[in-house]
Residue frames as qw, qx, qy, qz and C-alpha x, y, z in Angstrom:
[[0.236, 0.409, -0.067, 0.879, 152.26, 161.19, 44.38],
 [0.451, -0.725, -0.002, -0.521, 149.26, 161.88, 46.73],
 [0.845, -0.263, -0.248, 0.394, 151.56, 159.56, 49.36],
 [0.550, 0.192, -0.136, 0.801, 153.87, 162.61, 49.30],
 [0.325, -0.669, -0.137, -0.655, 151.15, 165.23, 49.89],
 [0.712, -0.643, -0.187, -0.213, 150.28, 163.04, 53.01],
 [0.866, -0.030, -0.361, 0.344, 153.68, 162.82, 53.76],
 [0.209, 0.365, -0.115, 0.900, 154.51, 166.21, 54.26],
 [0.407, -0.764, -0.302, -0.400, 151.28, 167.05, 56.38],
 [0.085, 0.822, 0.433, -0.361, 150.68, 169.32, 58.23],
 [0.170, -0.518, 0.394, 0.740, 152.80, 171.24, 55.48],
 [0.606, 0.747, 0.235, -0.139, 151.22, 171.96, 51.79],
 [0.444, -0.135, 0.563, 0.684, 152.87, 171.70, 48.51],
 [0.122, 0.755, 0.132, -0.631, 152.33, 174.87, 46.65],
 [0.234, 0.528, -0.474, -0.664, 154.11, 174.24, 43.54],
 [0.738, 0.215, -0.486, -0.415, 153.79, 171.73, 40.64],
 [0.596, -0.086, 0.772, -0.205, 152.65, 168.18, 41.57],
 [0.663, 0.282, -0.415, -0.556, 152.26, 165.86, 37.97],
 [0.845, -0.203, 0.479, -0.126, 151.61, 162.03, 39.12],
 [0.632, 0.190, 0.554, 0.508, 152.71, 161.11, 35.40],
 [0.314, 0.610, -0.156, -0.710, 154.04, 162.76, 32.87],
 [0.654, 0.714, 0.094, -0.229, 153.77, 162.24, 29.55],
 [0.707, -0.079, 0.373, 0.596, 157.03, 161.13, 27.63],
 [0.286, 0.665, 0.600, 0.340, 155.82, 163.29, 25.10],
 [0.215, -0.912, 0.183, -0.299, 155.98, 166.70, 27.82],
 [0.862, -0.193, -0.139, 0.449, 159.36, 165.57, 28.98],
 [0.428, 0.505, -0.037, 0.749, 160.95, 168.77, 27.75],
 [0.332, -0.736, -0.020, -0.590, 158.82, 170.46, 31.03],
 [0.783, -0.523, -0.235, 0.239, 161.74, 169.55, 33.28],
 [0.569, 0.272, 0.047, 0.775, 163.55, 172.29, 32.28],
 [0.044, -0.816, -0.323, -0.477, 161.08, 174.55, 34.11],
 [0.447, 0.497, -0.401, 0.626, 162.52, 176.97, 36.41],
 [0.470, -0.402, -0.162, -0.769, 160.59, 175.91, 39.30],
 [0.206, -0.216, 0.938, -0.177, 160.50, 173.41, 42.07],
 [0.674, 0.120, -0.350, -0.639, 158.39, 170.77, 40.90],
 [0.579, -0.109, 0.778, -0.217, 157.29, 166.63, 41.96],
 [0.638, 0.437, -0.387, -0.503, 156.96, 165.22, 38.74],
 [0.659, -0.181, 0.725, -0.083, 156.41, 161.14, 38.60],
 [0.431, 0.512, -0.592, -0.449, 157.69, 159.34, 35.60],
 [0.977, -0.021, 0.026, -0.210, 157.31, 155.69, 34.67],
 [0.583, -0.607, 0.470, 0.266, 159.89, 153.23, 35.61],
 [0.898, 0.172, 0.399, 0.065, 160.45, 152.32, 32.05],
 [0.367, 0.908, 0.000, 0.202, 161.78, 155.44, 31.23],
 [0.781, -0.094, -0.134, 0.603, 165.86, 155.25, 31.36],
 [0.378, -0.882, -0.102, 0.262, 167.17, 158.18, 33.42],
 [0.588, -0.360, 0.270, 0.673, 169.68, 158.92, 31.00],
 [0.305, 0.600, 0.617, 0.409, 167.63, 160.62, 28.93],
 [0.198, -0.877, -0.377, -0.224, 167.79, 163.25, 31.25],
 [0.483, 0.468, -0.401, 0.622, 170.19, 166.12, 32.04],
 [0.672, -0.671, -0.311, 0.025, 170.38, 165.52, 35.50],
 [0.459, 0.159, -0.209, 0.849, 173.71, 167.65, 35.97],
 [0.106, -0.634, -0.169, -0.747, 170.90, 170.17, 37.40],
 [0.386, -0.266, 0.582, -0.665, 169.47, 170.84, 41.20],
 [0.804, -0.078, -0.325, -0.492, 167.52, 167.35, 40.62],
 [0.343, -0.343, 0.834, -0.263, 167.02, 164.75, 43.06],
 [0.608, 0.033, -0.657, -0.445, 165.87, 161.37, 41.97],
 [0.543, -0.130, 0.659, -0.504, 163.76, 159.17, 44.55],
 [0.360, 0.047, -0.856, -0.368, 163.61, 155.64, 42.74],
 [0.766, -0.107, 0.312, -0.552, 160.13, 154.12, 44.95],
 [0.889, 0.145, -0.378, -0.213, 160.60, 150.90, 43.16],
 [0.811, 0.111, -0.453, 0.353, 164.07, 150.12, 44.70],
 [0.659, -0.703, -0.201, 0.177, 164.10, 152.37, 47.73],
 [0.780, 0.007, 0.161, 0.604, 166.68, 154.81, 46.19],
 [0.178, 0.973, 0.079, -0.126, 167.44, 158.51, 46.27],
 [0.690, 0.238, 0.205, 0.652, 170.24, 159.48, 43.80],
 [0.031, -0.906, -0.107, 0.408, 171.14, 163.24, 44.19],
 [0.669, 0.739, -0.081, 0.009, 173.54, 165.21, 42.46],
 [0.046, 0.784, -0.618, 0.020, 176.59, 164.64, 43.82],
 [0.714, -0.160, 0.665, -0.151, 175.93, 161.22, 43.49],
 [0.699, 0.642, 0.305, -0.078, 175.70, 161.65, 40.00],
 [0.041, 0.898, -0.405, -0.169, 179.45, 163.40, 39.59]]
């Protein structure tokens, strides 16, 4: 996640940044907020109602899945 900070420079992320969450605090993608939140890859993306503004960025496989990719 700091890779993203440096990616953005000279520009500053202001809002939430979590490198990992927690399985456990999953429920705190529902916040109404922009947010960078880094999950482990073991965790299956269907667990998750991604029908929202959410963009996935897979790093393992070089993959960004938006939502209208998701329709």
């Amino acid at each position: 996640m700091s890779c993203f900070v440096a990616l953005i420079f000279p520009l500053q992320w202001k809002h939430t940044l979590i490198p990992i969450l927690p399985l456990k605090m999953i429920d705190i993608l529902d916040a109404p907020f922009p947010y960078f939140i880094g999950i482990e890859p073991n965790v299956g993306l269907e667990m998750f109602d991604l029908e929202k503004e959410v963009i996935v960025i897979e790093l393992d496989h070089g993959q960004v899945i938006t939502p209208l990719d998701m329709l």
